[in-house]
Each structure stands twice: as C-alpha cells, then as structure tokens.
C-alpha positions in Angstrom: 163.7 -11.9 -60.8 167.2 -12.4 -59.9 168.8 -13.7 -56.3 172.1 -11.8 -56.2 174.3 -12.2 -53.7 178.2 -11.6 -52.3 179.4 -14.3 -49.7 182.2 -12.7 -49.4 180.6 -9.6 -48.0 177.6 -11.4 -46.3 175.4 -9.0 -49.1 171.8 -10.6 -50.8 169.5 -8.8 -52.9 166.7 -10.0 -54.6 166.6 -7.6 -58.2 164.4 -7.9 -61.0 165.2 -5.9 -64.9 161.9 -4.6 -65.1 161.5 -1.4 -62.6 157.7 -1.4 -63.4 154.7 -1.4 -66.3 152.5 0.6 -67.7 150.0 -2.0 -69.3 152.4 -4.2 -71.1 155.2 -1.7 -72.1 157.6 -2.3 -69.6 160.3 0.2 -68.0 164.1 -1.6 -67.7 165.9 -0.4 -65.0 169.1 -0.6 -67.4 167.5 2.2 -69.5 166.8 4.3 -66.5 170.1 3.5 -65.2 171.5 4.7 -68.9 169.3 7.7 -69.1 170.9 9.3 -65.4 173.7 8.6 -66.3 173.2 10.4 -69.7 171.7 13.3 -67.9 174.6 13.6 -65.4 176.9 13.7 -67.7 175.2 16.7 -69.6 174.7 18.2 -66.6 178.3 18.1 -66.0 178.9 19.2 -69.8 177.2 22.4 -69.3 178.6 23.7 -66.1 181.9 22.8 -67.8 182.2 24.1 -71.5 183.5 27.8 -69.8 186.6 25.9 -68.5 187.1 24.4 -72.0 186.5 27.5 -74.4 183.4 25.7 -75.9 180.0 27.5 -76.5 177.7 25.5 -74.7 174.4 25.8 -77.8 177.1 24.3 -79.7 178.3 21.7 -77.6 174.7 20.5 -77.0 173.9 20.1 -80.9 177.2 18.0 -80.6 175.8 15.7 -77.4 172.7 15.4 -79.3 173.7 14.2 -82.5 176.8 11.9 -80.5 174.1 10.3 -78.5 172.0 9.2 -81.9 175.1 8.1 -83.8 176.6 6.6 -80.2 173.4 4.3 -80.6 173.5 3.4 -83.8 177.5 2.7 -83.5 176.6 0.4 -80.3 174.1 -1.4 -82.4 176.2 -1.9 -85.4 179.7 -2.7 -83.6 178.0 -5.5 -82.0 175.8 -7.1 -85.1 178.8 -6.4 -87.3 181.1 -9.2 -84.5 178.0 -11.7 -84.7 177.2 -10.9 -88.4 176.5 -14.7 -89.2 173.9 -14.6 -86.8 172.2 -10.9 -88.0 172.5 -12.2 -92.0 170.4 -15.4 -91.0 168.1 -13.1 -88.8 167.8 -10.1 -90.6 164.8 -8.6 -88.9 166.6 -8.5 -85.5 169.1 -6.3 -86.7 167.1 -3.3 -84.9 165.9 -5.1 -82.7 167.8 -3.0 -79.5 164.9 -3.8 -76.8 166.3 -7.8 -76.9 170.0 -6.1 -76.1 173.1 -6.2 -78.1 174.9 -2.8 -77.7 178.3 -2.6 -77.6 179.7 -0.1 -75.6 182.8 0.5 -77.5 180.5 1.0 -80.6 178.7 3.2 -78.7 181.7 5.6 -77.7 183.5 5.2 -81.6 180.1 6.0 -82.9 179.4 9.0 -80.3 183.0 10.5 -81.1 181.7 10.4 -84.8 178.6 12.5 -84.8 180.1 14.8 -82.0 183.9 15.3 -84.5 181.6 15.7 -87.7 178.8 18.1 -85.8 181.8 20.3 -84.2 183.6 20.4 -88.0 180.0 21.7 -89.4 179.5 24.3 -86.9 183.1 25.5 -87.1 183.8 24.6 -83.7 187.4 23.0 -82.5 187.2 19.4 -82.1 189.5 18.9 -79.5 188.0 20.8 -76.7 184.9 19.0 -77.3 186.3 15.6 -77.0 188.0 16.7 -73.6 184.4 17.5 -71.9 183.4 14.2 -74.3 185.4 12.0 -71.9 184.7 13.0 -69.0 180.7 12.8 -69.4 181.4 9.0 -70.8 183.2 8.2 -67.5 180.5 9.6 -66.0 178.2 7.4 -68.4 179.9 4.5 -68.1 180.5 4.6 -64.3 176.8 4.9 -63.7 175.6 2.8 -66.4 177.6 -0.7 -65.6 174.6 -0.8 -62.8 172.7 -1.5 -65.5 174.5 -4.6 -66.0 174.0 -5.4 -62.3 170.0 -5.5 -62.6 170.2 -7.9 -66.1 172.7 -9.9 -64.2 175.3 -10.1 -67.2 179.1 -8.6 -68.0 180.6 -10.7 -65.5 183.4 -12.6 -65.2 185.3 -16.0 -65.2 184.9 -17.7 -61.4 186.6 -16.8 -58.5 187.0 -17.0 -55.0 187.8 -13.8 -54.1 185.8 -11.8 -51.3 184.0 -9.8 -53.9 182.7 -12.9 -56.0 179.2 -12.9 -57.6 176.4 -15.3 -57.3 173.0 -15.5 -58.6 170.7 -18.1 -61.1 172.8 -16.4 -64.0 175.9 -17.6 -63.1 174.7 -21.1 -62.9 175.0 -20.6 -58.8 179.1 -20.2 -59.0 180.7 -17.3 -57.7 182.4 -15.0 -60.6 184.0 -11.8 -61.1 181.6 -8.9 -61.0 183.2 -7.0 -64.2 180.7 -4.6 -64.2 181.8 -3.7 -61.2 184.9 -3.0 -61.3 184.7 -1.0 -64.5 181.9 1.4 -62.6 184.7 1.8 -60.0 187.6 2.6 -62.4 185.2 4.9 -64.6 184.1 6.8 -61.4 187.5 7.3 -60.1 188.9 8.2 -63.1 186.4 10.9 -63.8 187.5 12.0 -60.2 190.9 12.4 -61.2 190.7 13.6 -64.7 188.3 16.6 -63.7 191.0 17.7 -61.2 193.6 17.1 -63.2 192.2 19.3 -65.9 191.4 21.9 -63.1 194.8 22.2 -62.3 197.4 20.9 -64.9 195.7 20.7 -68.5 198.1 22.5 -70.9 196.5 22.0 -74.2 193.2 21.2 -75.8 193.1 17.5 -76.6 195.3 16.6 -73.1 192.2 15.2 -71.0 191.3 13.0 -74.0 194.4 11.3 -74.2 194.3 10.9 -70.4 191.5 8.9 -71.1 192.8 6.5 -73.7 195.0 5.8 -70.9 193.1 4.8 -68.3 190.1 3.7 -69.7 192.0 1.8 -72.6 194.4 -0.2 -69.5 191.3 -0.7 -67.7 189.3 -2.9 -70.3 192.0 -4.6 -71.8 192.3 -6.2 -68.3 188.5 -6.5 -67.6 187.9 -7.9 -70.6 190.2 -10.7 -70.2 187.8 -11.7 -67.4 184.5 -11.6 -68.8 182.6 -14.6 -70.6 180.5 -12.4 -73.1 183.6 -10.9 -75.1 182.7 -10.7 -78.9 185.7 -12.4 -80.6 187.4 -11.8 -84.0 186.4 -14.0 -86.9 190.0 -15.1 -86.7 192.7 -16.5 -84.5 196.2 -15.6 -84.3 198.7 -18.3 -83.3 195.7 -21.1 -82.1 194.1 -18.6 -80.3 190.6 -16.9 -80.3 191.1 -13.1 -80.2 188.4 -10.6 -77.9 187.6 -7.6 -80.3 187.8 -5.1 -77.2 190.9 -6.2 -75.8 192.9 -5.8 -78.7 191.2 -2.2 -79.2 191.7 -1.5 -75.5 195.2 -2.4 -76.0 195.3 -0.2 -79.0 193.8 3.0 -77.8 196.1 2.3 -74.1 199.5 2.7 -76.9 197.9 5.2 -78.5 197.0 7.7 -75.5 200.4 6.9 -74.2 202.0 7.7 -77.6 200.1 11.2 -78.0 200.8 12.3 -74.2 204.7 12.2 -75.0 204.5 13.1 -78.1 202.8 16.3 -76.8 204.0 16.6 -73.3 205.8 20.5 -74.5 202.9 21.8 -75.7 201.2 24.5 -73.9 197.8 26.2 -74.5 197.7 30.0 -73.2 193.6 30.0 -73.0 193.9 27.0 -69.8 197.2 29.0 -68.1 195.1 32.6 -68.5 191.7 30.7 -67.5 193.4 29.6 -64.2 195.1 32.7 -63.4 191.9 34.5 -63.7 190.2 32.0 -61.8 193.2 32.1 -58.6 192.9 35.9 -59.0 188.8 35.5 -58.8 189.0 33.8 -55.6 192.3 35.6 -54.2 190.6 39.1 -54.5 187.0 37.6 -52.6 189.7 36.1 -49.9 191.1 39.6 -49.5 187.4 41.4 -49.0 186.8 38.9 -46.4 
C-alpha cells in the first residue's frame, strides 16, 4: 500500500498494486491497466483497418503474434541492458511477474512479429504499422497508469505544482514521468487519428508521424527519470541512457523519412476520402 500524493494540487490517494486475490494468486492492477489498454487498442484496430486498405482477419493474426513477440522483446531488451545481473541469476530470466519489461523492447519486438506475420500472409507492411502506432499510443497512454499504482517511472525531484510524493520516493517530491508520457501518448493519438483522417497521402505517413512525436517525447522524459537502463559504456565521462539515444534516433529518423517522402501521394487515401465526403454529402442532401 502506497500514500500518493500532489501538494501541489492538494490531491492524496492511498493505492495499493494488488487490485485483489483469488486464494494466493494475486491480480496487479498494472496488468489490468495493460490488458484495457490492449483491448482498446484492438478495438480501435478493427473499426479502423477499412480506412487503411487492410483486411481486418489478417491484421488480427498480425496483433496476435506482435503482442507474443512484443513480450518477449520487452523481456529480452531489458535482461539484455542488466545482462551481468541475468548471467549470475539465470533462473530469473523469465521471471516477468517480479517486473522488468522494457517498453521499447516491447514495441521493437511487436513491430517484429507484426512486419514478419504481414510478409507471410502477403499483406503490405506499411499499412499495418500505420494502425500499429496508433493502437501503441493508445497502449502506452493507458498503460503508464500502470506505473502510477507500482509507484515507479518517475523522475528526478522537483518543485513544480505537479510534483510526486509517496514512501517510494523516499517522501521527496519528483517528476511524475509516467505522467506526462500518458498525456503526450493520448494527445498524440488524438492528433495522429485526425491527421490521418484528413491529410495522410501514403501508406507508411502515420508511422513516421510517430517516430516524431513519440521519439521527441522520450528522449526528453527519459532524461528525467531515475530507472533508465544505461549502456555498458560511456562516451566522453559520461554514462549513456539506452532509450534516450534510441529516442533520439527514431526522432532523426521519422523526421528524415517525412521529407524525404513529403511528394508522395497514395490514390487509395485521396479516393477513400472522396467517397467518404461524397457518403456524407449525399445523406446531407436527403435531409
């Protein structure tokens, strides 16, 4: 049981992990939390795929096999980062119930099984990673809570109105990271679903939207926290956070493939909207 409070905001919650028990298996709330967010995002996924040209049967065997191979890439990205630890204490390794999952693991190991699935079943890859994206902002905006109720992914201390306290912290008030990534991740599944509504030229364009904000995001965020996995090397005296130099990375990256590909047009999204104005132009005119 955790006492969790904002000063700033005059909040106070008393929380525990454990949502309840049936005989001595207990239920997390960060695996609920997880497993809505998860079913959102399908959810979302399946009213979608008509938008993107993607059967949905298909896309589903994709999300199915992502969200194995997302695990296991979660699981590995983090033992690999504290492999002196795992190599002494071998039989953890699997060992997912005691935590350790790494969230850009997770989505490297996701886009993995989903590309590979797609390639099998002779389905285009890009399309798939646009409705990809904007489950996992879905995913990710929902699932930092999860962070909230085992009172960890936060920050450096601070005195800002927003500030954190509870026994984790040691009683100080710090940055509530998970936070503000839930905040960024909703908003930008906000924007990117009207932006590919209303101005996605080509299969592959929401993607690389995402990079970009999800990529600028972290590489801040992760500056803040006090739980970064670090490379096993440093670069000019300093100690080096894993995901911000991939946030960094994937932030050039997106940027790099949006202008690189900012002529290219798709006539499947200008005909889909067309018939979609036309659809609601014609019921306007009954009316």
């Amino acid at each position: 049981m955790y006492n969790v409070s904002f000063p700033g905001f005059g909040l106070n919650f008393d929380i525990s992990p454990i949502a309840f028990s049936v005989g001595s298996f207990k239920i997390h709330w960060y695996g609920i939390i997880i497993a809505s967010g998860l079913v959102l995002a399908l959810i979302y996924a399946y009213f979608s795929a008509a938008r993107f040209n993607v059967d949905r049967n298909k896309l589903f065997d994709c999300v199915l096999v992502g969200i194995v191979t997302g695990i296991i890439g979660a699981r590995a990205y983090y033992v690999l980062f504290k492999l002196d630890y795992y190599v002494a204490h071998p039989n953890e390794i699997i060992m997912i119930n005691n935590g350790g999952l790494a969230i850009y693991g997770g989505i490297i190991g996701a886009f993995l099984g989903g590309c590979i699935t797609a390639k099998i079943l002779k389905i285009k890859i890009f399309p798939i990673l646009d409705i990809s994206v904007l489950g996992f902002l879905i995913g990710q905006g929902i699932g930092r809570w999860g962070n909230f109720f085992n009172q960890e992914a936060f920050g450096t201390v601070t005195d800002l109105p927003w500030r954190m306290i509870s026994e984790n912290t040691a009683m100080k008030g710090v940055h509530p990271c998970f936070l503000y990534e839930s905040l960024w991740c909703l908003l930008g599944f906000v924007l990117l679903h009207f932006l590919s509504k209303k101005f996605q030229q080509y299969a592959g364009q929401v993607f690389y939207w995402y990079l970009v904000w999800y990529g600028f995001e972290r590489m801040i965020v992760e500056g803040l926290r006090t739980d970064s996995l670090y490379l096993p090397f440093t670069l000019f005296g300093n100690d080096l956070r894993v995901s911000q130099i991939l946030s960094a990375l994937i932030l050039i990256a997106g940027i790099i493939l949006l202008i690189v590909n900012r002529n290219r047009k798709d006539s499947f999204y200008d005909n889909y909207r067309r018939k979609k104005s036309f659809k609601y132009g014609k019921r306007a005119s009954k009316k």
